[in-house]
HTML snippet that shows the backbone in 3Dmol.js (N, CA, C, O; Angstrom):
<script src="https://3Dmol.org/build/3Dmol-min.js"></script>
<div id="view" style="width:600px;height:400px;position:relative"></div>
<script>
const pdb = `
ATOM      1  N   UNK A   1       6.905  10.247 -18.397  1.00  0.00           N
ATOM      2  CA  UNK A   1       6.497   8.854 -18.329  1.00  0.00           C
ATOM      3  C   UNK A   1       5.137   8.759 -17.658  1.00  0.00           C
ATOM      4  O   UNK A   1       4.839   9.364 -16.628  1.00  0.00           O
ATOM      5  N   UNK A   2       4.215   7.816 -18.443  1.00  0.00           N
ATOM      6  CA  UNK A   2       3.065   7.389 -17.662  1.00  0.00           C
ATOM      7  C   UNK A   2       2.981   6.793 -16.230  1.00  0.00           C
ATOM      8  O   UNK A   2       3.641   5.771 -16.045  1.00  0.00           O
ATOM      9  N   UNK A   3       2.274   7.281 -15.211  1.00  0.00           N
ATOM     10  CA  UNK A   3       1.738   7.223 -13.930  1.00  0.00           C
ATOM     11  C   UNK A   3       1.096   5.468 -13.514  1.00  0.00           C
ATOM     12  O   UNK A   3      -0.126   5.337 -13.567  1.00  0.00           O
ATOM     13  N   UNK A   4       1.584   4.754 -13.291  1.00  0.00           N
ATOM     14  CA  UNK A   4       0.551   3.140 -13.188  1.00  0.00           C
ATOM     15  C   UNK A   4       0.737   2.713 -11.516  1.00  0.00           C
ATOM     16  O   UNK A   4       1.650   2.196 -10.873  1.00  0.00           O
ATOM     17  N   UNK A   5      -0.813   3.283 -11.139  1.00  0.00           N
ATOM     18  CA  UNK A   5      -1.446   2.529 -10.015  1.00  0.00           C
ATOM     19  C   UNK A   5      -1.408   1.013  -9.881  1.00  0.00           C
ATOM     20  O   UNK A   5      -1.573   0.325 -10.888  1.00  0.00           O
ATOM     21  N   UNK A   6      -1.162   0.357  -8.481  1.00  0.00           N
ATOM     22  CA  UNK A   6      -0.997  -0.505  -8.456  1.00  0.00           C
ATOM     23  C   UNK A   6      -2.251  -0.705  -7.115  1.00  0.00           C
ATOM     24  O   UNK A   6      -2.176  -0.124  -6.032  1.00  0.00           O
ATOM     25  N   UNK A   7      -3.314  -1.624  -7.506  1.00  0.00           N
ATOM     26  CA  UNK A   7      -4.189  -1.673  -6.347  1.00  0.00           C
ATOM     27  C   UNK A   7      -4.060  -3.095  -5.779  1.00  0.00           C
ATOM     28  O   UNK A   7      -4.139  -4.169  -6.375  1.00  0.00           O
ATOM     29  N   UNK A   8      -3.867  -2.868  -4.636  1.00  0.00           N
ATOM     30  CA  UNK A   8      -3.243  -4.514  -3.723  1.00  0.00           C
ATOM     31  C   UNK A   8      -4.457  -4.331  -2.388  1.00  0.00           C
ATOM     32  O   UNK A   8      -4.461  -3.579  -1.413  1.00  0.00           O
ATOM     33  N   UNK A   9      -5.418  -5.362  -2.852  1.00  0.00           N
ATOM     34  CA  UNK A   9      -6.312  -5.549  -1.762  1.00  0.00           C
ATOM     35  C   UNK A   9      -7.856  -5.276  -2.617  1.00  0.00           C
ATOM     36  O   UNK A   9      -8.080  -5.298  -3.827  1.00  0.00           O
ATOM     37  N   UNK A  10      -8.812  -5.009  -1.419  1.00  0.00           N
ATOM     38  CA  UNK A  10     -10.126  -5.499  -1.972  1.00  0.00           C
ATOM     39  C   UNK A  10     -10.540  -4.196  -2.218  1.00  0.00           C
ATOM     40  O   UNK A  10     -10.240  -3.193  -1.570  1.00  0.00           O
ATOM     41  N   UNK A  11     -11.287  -4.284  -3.248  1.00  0.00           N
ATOM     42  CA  UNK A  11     -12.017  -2.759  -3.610  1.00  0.00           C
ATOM     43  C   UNK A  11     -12.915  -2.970  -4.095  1.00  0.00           C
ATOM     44  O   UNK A  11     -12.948  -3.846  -4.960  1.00  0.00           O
ATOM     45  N   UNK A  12     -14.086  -2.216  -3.724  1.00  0.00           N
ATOM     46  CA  UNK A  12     -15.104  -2.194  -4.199  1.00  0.00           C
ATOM     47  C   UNK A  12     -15.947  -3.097  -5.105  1.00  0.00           C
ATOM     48  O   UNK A  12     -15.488  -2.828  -6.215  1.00  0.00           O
ATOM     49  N   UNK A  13     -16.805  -3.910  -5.266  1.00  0.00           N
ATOM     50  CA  UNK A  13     -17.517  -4.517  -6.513  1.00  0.00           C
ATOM     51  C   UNK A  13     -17.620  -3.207  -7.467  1.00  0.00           C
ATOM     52  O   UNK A  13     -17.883  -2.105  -6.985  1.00  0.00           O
ATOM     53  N   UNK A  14     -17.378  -3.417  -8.940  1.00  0.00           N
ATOM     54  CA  UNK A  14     -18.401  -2.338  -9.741  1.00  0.00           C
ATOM     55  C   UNK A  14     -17.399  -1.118  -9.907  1.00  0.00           C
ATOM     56  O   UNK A  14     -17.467  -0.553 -10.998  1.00  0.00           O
ATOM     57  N   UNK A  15     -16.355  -0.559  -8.869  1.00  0.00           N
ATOM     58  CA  UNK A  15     -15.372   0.036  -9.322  1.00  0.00           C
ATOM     59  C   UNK A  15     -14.750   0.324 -10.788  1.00  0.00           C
ATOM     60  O   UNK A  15     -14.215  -0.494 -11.535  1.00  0.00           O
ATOM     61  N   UNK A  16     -14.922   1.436 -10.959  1.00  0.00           N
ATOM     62  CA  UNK A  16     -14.322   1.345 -13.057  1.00  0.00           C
ATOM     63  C   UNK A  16     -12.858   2.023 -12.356  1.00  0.00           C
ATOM     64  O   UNK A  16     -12.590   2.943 -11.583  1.00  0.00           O
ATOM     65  N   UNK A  17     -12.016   0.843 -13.225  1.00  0.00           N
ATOM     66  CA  UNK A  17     -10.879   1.404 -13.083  1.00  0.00           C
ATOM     67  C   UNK A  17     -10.014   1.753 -14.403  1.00  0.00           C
ATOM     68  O   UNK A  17      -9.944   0.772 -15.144  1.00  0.00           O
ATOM     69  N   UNK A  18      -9.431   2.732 -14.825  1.00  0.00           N
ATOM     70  CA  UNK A  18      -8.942   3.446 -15.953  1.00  0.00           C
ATOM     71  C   UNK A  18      -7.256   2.160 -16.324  1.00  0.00           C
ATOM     72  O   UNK A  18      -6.719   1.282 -15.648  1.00  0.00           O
ATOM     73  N   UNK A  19      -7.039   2.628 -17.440  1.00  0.00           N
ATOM     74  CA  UNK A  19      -6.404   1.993 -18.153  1.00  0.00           C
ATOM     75  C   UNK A  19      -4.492   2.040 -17.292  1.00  0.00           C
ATOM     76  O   UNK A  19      -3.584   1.380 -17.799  1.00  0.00           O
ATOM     77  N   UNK A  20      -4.302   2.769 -16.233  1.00  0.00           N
ATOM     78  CA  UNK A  20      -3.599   3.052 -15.638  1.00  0.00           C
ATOM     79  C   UNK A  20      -4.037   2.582 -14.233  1.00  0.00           C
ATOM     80  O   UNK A  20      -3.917   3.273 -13.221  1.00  0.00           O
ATOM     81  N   UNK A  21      -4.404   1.704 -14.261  1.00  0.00           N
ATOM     82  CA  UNK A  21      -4.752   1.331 -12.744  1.00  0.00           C
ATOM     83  C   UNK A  21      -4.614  -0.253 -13.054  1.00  0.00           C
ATOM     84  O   UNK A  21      -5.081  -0.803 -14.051  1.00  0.00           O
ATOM     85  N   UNK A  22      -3.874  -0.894 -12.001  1.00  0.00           N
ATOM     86  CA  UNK A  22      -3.679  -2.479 -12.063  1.00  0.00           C
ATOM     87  C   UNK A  22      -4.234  -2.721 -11.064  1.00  0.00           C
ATOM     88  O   UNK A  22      -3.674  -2.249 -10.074  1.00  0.00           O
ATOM     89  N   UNK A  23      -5.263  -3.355 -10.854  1.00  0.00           N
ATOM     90  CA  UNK A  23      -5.975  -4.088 -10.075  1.00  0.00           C
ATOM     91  C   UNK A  23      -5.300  -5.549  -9.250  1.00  0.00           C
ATOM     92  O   UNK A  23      -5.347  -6.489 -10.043  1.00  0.00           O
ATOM     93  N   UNK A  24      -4.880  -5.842  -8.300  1.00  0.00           N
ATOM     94  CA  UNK A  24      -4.083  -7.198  -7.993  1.00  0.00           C
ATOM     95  C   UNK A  24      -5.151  -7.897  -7.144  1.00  0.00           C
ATOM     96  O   UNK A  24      -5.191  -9.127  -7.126  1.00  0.00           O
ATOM     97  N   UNK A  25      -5.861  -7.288  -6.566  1.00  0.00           N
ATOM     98  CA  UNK A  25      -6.782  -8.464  -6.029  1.00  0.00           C
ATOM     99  C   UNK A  25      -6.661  -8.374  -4.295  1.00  0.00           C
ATOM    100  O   UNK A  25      -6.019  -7.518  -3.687  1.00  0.00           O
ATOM    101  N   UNK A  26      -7.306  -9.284  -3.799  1.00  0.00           N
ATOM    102  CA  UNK A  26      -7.225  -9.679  -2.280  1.00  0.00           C
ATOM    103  C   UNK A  26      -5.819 -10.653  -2.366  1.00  0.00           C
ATOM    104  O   UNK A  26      -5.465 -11.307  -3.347  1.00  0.00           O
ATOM    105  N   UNK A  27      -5.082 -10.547  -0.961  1.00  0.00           N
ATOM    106  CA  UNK A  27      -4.198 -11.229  -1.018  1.00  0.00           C
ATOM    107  C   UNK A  27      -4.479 -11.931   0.269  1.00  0.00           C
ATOM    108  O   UNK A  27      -5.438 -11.718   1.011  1.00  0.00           O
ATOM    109  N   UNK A  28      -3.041 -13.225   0.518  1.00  0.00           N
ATOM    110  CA  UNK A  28      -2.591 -13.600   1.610  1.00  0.00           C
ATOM    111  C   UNK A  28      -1.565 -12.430   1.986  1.00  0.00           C
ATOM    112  O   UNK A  28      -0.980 -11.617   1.271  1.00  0.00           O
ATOM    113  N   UNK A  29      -1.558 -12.658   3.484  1.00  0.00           N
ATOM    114  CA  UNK A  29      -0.466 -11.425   4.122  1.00  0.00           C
ATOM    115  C   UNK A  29       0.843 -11.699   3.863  1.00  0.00           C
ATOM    116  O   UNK A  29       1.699 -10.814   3.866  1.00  0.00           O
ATOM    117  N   UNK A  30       1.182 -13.377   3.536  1.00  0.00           N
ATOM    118  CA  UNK A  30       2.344 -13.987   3.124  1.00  0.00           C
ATOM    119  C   UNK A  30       2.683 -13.417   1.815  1.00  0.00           C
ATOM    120  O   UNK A  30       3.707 -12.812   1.496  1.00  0.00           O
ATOM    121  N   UNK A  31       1.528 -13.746   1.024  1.00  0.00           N
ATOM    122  CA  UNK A  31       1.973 -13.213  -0.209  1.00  0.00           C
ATOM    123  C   UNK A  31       2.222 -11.645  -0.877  1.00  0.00           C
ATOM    124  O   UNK A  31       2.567 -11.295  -2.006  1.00  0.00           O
ATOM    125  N   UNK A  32       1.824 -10.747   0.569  1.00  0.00           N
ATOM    126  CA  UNK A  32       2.023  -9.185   0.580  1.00  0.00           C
ATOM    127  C   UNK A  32       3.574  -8.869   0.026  1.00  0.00           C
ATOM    128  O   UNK A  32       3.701  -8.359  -1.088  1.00  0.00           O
ATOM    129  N   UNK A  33       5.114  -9.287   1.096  1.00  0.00           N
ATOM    130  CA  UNK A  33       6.064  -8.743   0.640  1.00  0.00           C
ATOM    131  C   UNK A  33       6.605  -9.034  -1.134  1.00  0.00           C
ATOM    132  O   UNK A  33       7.581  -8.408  -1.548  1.00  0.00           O
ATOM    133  N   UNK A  34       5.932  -9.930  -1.969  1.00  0.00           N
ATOM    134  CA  UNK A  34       6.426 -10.643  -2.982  1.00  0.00           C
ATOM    135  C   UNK A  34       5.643  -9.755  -4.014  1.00  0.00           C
ATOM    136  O   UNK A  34       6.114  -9.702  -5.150  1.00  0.00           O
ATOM    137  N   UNK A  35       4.933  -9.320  -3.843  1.00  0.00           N
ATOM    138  CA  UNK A  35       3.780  -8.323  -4.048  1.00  0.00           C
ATOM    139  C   UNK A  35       3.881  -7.008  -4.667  1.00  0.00           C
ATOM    140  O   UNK A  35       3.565  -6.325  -5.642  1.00  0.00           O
ATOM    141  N   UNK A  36       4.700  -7.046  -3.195  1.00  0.00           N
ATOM    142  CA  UNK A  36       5.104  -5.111  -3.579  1.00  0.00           C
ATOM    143  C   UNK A  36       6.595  -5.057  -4.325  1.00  0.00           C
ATOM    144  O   UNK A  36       7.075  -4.154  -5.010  1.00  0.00           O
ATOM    145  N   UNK A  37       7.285  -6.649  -3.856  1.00  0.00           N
ATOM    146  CA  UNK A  37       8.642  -6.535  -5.110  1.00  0.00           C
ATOM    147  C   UNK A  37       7.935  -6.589  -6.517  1.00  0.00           C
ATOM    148  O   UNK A  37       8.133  -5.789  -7.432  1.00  0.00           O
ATOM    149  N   UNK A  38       7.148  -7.578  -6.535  1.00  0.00           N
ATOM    150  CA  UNK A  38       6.753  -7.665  -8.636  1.00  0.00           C
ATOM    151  C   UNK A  38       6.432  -6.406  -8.928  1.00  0.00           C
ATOM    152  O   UNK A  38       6.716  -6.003 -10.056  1.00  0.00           O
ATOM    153  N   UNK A  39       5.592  -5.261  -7.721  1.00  0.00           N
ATOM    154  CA  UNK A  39       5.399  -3.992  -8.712  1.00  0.00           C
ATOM    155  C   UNK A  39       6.285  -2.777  -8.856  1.00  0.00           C
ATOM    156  O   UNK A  39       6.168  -1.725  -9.484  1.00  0.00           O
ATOM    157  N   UNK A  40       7.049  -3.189  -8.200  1.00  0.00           N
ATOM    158  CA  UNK A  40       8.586  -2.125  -8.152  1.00  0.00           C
ATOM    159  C   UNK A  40       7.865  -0.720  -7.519  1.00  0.00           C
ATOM    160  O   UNK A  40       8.024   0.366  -8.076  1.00  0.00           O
ATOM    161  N   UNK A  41       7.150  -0.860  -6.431  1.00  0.00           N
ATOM    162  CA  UNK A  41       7.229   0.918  -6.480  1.00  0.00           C
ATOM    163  C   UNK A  41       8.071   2.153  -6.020  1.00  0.00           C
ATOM    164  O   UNK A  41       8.912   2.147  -5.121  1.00  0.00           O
ATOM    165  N   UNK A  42       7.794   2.931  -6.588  1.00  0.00           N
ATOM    166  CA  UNK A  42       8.391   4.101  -6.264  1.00  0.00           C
ATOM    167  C   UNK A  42       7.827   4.692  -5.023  1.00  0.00           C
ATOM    168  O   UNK A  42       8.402   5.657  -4.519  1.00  0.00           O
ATOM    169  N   UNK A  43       6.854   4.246  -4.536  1.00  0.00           N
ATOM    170  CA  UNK A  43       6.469   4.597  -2.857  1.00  0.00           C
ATOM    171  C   UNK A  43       4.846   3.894  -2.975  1.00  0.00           C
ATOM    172  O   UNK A  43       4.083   3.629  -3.903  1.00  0.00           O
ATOM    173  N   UNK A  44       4.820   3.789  -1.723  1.00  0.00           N
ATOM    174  CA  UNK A  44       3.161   3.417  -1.283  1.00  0.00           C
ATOM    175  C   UNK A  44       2.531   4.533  -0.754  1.00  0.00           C
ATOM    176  O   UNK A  44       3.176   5.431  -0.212  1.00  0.00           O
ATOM    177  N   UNK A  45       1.406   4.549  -0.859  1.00  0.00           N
ATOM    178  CA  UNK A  45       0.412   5.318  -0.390  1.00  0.00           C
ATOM    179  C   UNK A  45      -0.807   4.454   0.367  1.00  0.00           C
ATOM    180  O   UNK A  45      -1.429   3.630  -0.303  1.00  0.00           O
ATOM    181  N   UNK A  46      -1.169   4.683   1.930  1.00  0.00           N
ATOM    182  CA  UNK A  46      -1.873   4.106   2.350  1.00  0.00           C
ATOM    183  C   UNK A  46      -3.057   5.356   2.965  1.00  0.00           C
ATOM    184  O   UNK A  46      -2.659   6.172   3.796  1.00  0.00           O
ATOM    185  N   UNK A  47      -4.325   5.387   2.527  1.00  0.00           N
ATOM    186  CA  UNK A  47      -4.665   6.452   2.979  1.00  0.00           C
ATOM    187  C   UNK A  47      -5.808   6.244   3.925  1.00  0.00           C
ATOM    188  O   UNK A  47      -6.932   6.732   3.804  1.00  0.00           O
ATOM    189  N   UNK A  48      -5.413   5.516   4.814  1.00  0.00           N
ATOM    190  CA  UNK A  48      -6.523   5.343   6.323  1.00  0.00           C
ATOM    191  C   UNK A  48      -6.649   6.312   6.819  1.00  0.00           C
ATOM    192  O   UNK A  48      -5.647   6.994   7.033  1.00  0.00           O
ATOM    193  N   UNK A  49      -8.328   6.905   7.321  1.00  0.00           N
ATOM    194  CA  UNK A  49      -8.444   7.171   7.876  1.00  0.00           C
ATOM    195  C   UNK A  49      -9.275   6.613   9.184  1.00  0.00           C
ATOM    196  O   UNK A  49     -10.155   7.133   9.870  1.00  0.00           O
ATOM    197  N   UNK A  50      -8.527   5.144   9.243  1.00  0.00           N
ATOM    198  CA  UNK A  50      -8.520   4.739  10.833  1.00  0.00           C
ATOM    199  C   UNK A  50      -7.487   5.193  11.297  1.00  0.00           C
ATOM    200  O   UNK A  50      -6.798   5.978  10.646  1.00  0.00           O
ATOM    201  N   UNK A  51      -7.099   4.709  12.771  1.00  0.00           N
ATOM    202  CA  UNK A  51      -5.850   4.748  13.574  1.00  0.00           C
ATOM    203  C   UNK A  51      -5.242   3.432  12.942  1.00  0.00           C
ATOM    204  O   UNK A  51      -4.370   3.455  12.073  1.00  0.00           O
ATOM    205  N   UNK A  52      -5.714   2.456  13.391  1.00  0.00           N
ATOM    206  CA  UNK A  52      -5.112   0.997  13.600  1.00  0.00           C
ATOM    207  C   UNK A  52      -5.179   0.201  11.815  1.00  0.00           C
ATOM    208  O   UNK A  52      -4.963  -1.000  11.654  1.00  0.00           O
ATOM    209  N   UNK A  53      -5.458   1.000  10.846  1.00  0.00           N
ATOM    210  CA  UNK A  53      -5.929   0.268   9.837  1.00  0.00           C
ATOM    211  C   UNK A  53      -4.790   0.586   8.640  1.00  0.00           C
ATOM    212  O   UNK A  53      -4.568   1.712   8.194  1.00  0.00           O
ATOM    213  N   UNK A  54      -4.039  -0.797   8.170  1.00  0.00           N
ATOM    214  CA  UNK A  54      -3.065  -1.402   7.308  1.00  0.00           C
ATOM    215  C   UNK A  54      -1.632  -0.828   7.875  1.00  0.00           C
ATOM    216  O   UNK A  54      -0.740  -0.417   7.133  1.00  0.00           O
ATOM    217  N   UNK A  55      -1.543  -0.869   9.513  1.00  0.00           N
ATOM    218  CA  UNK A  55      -0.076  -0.962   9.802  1.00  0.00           C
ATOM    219  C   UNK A  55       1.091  -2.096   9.287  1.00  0.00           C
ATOM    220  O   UNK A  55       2.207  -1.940   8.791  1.00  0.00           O
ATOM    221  N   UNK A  56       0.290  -3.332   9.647  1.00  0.00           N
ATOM    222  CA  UNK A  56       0.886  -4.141   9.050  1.00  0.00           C
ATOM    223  C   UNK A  56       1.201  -3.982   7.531  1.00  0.00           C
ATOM    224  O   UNK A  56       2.367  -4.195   7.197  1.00  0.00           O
ATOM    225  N   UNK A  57       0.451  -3.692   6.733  1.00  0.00           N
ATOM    226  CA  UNK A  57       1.258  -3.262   5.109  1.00  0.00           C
ATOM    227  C   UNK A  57       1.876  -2.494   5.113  1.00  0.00           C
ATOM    228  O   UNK A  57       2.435  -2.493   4.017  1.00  0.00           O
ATOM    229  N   UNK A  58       2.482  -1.084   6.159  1.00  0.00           N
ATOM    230  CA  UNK A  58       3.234  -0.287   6.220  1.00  0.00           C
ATOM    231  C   UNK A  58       4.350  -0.868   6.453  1.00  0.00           C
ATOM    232  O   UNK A  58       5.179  -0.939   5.545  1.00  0.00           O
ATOM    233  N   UNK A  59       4.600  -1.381   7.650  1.00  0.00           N
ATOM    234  CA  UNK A  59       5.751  -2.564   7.894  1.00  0.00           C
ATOM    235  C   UNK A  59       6.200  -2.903   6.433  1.00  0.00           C
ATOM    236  O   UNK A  59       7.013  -2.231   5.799  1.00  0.00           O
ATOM    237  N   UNK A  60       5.483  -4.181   5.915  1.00  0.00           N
ATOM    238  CA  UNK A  60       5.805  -4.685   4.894  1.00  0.00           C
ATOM    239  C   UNK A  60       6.602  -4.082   3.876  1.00  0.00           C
ATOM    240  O   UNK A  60       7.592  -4.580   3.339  1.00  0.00           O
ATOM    241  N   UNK A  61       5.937  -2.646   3.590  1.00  0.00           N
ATOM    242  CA  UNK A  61       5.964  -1.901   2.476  1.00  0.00           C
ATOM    243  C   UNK A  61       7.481  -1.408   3.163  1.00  0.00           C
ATOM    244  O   UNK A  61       8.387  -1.460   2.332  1.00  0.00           O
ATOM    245  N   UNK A  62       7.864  -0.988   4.401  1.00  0.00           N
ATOM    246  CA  UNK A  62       9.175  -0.424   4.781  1.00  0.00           C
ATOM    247  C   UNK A  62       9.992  -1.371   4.880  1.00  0.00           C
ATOM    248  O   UNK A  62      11.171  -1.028   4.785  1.00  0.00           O
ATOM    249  N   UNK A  63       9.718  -2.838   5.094  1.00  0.00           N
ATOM    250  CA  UNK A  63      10.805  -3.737   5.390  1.00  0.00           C
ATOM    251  C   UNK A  63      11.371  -4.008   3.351  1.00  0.00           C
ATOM    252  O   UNK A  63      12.504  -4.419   3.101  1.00  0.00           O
ATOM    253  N   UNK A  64      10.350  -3.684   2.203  1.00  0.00           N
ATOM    254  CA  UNK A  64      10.578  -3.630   1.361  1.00  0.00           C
ATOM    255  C   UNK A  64      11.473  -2.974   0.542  1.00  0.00           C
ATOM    256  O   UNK A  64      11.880  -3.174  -0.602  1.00  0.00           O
ATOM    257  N   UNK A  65      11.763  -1.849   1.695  1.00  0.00           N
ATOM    258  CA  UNK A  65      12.637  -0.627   1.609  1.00  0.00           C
ATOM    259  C   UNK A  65      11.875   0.316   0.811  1.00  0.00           C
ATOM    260  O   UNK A  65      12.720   0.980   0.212  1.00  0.00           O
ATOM    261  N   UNK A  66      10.433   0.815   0.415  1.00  0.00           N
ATOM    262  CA  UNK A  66      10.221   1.417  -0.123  1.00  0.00           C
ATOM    263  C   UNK A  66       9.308   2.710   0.984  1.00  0.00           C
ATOM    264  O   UNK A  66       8.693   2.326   1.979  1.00  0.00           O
ATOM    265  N   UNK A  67       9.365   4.038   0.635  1.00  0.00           N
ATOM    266  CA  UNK A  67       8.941   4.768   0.959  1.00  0.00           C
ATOM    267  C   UNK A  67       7.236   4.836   1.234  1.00  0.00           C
ATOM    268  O   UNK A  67       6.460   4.507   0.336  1.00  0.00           O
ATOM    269  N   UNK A  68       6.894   5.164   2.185  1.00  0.00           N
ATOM    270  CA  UNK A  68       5.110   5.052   2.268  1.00  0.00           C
ATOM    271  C   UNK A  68       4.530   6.586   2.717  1.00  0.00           C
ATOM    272  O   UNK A  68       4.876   7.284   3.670  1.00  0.00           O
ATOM    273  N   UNK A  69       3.734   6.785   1.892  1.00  0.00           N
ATOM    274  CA  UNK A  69       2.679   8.200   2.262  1.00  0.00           C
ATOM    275  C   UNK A  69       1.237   7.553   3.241  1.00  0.00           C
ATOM    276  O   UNK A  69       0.488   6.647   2.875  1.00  0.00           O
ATOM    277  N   UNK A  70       1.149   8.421   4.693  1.00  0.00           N
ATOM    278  CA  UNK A  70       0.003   7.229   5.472  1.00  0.00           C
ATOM    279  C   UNK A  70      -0.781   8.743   5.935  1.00  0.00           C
ATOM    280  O   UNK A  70      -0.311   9.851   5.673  1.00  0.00           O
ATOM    281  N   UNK A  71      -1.542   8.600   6.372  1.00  0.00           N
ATOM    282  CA  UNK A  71      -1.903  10.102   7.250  1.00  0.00           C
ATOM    283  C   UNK A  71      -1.580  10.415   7.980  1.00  0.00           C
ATOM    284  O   UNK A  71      -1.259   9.352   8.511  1.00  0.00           O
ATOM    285  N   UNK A  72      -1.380  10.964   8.481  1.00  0.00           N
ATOM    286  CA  UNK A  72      -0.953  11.559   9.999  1.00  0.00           C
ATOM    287  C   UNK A  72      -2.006  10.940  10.923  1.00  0.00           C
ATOM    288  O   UNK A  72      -2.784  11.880  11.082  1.00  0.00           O
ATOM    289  N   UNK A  73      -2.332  10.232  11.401  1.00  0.00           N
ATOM    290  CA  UNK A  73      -2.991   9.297  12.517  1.00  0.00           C
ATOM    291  C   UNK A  73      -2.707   7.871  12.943  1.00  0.00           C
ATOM    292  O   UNK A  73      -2.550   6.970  12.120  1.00  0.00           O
ATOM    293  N   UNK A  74      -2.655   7.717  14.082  1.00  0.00           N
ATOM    294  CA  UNK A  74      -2.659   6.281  14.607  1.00  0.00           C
ATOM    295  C   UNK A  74      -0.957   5.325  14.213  1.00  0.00           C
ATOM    296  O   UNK A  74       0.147   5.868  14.162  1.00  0.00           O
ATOM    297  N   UNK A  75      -1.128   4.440  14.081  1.00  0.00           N
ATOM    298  CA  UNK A  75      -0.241   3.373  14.409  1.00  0.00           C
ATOM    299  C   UNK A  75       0.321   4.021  12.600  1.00  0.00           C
ATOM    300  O   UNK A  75       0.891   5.065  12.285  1.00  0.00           O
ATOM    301  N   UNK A  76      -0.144   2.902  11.793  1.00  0.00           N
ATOM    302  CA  UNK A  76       0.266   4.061  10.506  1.00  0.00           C
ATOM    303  C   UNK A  76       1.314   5.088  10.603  1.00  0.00           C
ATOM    304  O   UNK A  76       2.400   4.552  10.381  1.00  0.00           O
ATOM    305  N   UNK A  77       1.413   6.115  10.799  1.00  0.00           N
ATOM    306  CA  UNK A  77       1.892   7.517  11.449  1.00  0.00           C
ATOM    307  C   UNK A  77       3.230   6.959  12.182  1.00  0.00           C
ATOM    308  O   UNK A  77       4.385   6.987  11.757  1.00  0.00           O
ATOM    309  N   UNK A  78       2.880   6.596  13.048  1.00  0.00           N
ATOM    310  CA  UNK A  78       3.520   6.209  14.065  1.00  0.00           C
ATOM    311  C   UNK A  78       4.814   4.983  13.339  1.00  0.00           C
ATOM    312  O   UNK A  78       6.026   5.182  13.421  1.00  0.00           O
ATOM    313  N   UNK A  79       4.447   4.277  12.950  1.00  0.00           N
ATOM    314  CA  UNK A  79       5.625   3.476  11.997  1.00  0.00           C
ATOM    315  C   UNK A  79       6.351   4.369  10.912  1.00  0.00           C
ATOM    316  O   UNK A  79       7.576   4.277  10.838  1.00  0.00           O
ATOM    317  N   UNK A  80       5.828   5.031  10.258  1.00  0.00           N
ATOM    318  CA  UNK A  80       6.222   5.816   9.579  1.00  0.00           C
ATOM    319  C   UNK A  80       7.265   6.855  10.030  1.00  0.00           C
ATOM    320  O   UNK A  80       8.266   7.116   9.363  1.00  0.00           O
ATOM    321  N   UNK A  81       6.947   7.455  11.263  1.00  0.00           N
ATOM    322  CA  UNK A  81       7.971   8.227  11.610  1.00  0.00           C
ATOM    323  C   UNK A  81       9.209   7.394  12.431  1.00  0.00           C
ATOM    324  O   UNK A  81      10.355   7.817  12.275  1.00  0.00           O
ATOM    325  N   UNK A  82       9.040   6.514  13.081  1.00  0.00           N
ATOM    326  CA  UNK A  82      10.190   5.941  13.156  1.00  0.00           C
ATOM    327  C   UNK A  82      10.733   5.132  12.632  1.00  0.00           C
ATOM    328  O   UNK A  82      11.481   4.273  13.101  1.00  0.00           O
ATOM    329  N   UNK A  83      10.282   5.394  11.163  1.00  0.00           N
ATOM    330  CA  UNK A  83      11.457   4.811  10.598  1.00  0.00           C
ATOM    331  C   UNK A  83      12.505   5.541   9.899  1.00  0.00           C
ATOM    332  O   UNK A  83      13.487   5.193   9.242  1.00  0.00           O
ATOM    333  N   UNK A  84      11.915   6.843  10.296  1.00  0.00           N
ATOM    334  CA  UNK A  84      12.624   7.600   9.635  1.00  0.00           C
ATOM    335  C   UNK A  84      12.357   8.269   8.242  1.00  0.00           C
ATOM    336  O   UNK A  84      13.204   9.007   7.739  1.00  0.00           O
TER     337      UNK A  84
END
`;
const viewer = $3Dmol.createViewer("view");
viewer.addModel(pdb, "pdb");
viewer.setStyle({}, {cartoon: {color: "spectrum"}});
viewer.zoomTo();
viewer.render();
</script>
């Protein structure tokens, strides 16, 4: 089965994105958990390399019950492992 990216948040002006990539846009933070139900995923991937940067969508993404890939750094990390 085909692979379909789901991009939630702001990216780049001018970005080419391939025929497998869904673009969703900037959101409200309200409208984050409703978000990640319409795209059903099979896990998130957040790939900061801040400390402090998209904990809050990790939350989200775990209170969603879905699995998240974050880096090993900072707060990120840190939610991630306790949740188990």
């Amino acid at each position: 089965a085909p692979i379909e990216l789901h991009l939630i948040g702001r990216i780049p002006a001018g970005t080419k994105l391939d025929g497998s990539v869904i673009d969703h846009g900037a959101y409200d933070r309200r409208e984050l958990p409703g978000m990640i139900a319409a795209c059903d995923p099979h896990v998130v991937l957040l790939p900061s390399v801040a400390p402090e940067t998209y904990a809050m969508a990790v939350d989200e993404a775990l209170g969603c019950g879905v699995p998240v890939i974050v880096t090993p750094i900072g707060a990120p990390a840190e939610r991630v492992s306790r949740s188990g």
